[in-house]
N, C-alpha and C positions, 0 to 999 in steps of 0.2 A: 498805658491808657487807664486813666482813673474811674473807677465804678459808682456806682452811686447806690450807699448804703442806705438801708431802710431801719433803723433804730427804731421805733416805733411799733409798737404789735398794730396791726390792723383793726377796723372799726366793729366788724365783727367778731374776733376773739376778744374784746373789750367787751360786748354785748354781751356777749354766751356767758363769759364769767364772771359778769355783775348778776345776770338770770340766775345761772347756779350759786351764788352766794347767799344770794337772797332766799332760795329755794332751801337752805342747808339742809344738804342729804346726807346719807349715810357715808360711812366711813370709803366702802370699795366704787363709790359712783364720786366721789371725791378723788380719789386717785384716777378713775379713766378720767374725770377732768384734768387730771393735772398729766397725764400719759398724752392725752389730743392736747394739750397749750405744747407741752414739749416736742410731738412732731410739727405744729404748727409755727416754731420757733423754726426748726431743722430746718423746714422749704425754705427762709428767708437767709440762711449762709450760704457765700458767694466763696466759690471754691478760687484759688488766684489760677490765671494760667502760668504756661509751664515759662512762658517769658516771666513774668511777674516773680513768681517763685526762684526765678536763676538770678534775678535780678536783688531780690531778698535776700538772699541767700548769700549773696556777694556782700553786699552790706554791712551783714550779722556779723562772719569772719573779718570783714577787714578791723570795723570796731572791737572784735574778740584781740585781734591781733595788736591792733593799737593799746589797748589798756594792758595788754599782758607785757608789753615794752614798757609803758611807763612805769608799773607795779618792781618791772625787773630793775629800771632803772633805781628808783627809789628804795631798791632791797639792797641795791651795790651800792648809791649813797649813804647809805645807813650807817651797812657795814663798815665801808673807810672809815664813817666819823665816832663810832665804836672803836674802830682797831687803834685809830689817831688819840682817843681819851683815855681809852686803858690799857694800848699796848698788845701786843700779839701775845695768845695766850700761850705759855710754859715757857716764857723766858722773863 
């Protein structure tokens, strides 16, 4: 089931920290600004469920597994047309 992400910071954390810029404060009332935008970031990450996540997850390995066939293939092709140009080596 697909989610619906919010990209966007909200209209009030947009507010507070055009207020505070303008206001240019000290160095440590600058960082709790910047400490509240980044828990007010945190609320807006959507954790996957555990369907979602197995479903991911499956995914990830299969494509892990496919490029590490075709990387192997393409290392065994190599090799023959190395072995075929210059011969197996000590003899």
């Amino acid at each position: 089931m697909a989610r619906k992400v919010i990209d966007e910071p909200s209209e009030d954390v947009v507010a507070n920290a055009k207020k505070e810029r303008a206001a240019k404060r000290n160095p440590f009332s600058r960082i709790a600004l910047f400490i509240r935008q980044v828990f007010a970031e945190l609320k807006k990450v959507v954790t996957p469920t555990r369907g979602e996540l197995l479903s991911y997850t499956g995914v990830v390995l299969v494509f892990v597994i496919i490029m590490m066939a075709i990387v192997y293939g393409l290392d065994q092709l190599f090799s023959w047309l190395v072995i075929l140009v210059f011969g197996t080596p000590g003899s």
